[in-house]
N, C-alpha and C positions, 0 to 999 in steps of 0.2 A: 504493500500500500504506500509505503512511504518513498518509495521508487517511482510509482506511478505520480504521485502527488507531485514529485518533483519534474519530473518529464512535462507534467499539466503546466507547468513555474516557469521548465522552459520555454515552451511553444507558445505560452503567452508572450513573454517577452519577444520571442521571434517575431510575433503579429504585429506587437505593439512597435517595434523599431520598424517593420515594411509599414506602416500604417503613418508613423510618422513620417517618414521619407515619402511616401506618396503623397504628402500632402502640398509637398511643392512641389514644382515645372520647370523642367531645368531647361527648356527651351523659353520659357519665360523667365528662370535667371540671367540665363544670358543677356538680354537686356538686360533687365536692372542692373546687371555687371558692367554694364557701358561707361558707368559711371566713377568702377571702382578700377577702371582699365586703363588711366593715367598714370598712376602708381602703382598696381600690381599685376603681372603677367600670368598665366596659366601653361605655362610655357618650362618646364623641368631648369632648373637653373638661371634663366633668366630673370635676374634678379633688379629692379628700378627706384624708387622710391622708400617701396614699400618690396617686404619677398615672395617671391614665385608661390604661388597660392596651389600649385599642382596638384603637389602631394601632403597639401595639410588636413585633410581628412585621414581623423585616430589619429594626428602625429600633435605630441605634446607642444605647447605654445613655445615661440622664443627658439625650436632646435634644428631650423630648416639649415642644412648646409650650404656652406657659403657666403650666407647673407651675414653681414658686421655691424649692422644698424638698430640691434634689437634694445628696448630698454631693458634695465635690470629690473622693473616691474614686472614686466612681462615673463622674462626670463625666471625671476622666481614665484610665480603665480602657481604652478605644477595642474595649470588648464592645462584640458585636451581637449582638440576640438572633433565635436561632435554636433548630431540635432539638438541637445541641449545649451553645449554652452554655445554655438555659431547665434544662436536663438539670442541670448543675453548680450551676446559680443556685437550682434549686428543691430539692436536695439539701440544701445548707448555705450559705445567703449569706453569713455571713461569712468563710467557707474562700475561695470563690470571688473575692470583691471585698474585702480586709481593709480596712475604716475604711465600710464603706457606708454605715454607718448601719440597715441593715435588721435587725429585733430578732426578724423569724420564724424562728423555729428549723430549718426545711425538712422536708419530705416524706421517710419512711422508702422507704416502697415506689415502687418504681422505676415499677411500673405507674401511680402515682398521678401521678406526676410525668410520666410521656408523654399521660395521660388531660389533664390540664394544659395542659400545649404544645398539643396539637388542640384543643382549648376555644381559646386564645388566637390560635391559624391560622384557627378559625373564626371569631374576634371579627373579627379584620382582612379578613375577606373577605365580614363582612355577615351571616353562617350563623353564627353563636352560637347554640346550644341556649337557652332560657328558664332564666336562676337563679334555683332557687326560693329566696323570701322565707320569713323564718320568721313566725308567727303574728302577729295582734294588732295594735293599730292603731298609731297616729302614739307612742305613749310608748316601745313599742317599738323598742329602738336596732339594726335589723338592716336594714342600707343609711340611706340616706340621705332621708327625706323632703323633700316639698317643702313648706315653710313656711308661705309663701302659702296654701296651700288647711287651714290648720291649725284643726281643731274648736275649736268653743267654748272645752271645757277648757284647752283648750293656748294660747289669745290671752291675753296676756298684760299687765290695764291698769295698775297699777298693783306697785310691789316699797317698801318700807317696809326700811330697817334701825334696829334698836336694839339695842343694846349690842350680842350674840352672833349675833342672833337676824334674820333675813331673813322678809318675809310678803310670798307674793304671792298677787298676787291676780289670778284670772282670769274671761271675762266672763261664765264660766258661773256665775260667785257666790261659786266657792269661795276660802279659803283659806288656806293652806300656810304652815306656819311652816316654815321649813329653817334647821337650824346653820349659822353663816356659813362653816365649815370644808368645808362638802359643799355648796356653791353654788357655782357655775361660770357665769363672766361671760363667752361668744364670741360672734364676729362671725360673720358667714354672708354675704358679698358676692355671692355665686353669683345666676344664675338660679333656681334653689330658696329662695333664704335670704330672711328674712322684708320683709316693705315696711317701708319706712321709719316708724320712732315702734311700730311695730307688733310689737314682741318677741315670740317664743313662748317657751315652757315646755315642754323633753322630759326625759326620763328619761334618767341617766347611764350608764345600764345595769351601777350594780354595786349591791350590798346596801345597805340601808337608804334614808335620806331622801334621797339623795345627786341632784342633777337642775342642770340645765343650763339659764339664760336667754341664749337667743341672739337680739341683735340686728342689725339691717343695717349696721351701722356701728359704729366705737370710739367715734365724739363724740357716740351717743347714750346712752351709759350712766349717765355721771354726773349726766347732765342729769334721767335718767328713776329713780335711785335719790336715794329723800328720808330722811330721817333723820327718827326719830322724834319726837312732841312731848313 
């Protein structure tokens, strides 16, 4: 009897975890995941802002490899995520984990939030629905390009500063003066990020002149920005 009883304890619990899982749409995650796809990829290793969201289903908070950006909140929290805690986590992060670090405000609707979890069940098991990309090509800041394969426009041979004033220049001919205030110096070390000496030019994605030269390395910058005559 007490074998049966238990067997009954398990199969419940089986039901009740397909039961929760069914209740979100991982093809209706996917959208809602449009939103968290600026900063985090589904993508094994590809790591951005935020880290590769691949394989964090069951995998304890804070231990995705590779990624060096984690807080020690997080880090010592000893969550695992699940339909449980993703439920709390995607509601309000910092209610959930105080000191995370995470600056997303969280998902109102509860449906958004299990549509979420199933996107993320499906990411770790290889079945992720396609996130759609928004329009427009490489200036466009919505995910992450790959550098390397970066048009004309956006190669990047020459940057000039004088006094306030940044000019670059790129190999399509053009170029660009940018306020030194709205010019943004990063590195891109990834698999994506640009070859060596070889900088690109994207959009910062907020108003005005505002744009980003991102190179393969920090000891290429200074070498490759000259001062005017």
């Amino acid at each position: 009897m007490k074998a049966l009883y238990l067997v009954a304890i398990a199969a419940s619990l089986v039901v009740q975890t397909a039961c929760a899982r069914a209740a979100g749409d991982a093809a209706r995650g996917a959208r809602v995941f449009q939103a968290c796809a600026a900063c985090h990829s589904i993508q094994p290793g590809e790591h951005m802002t935020g880290p590769s969201l691949a394989d964090v289903w069951n995998r304890k908070a804070g231990t995705v490899r590779g990624f060096e950006r984690y807080s020690e909140a997080l880090k010592r929290s000893n969550v695992v995520w699940s339909d449980a805690s993703l439920e709390q986590w995607l509601a309000n992060p910092e209610k959930f984990i105080p000191g995370s670090g995470m600056t997303f405000p969280g998902l109102r609707e509860k449906q958004a939030r299990q549509d979420v979890a199933a996107f993320l069940l499906a990411a770790s098991q290889g079945k992720a629905p396609k996130v759609e990309e928004g329009g427009g090509g490489m200036m466009m800041s919505r995910g992450k390009p790959n550098l390397k394969q970066a048009p004309p426009e956006g190669q990047v041979i020459s940057v000039e500063y004088c006094r306030d004033t940044y000019t670059i220049t790129t190999a399509a001919g053009a170029r660009d003066k940018v306020w030194e205030f709205n010019l943004r110096l990063k590195t891109d070390s990834s698999k994506d990020g640009p070859l060596p000496g070889k900088p690109v030019v994207v959009g910062a994605g907020m108003q005005g002149d505002r744009v980003s030269v991102i190179f393969a390395a920090p000891g290429e910058i200074s070498g490759f920005i000259k001062a005017c005559r």
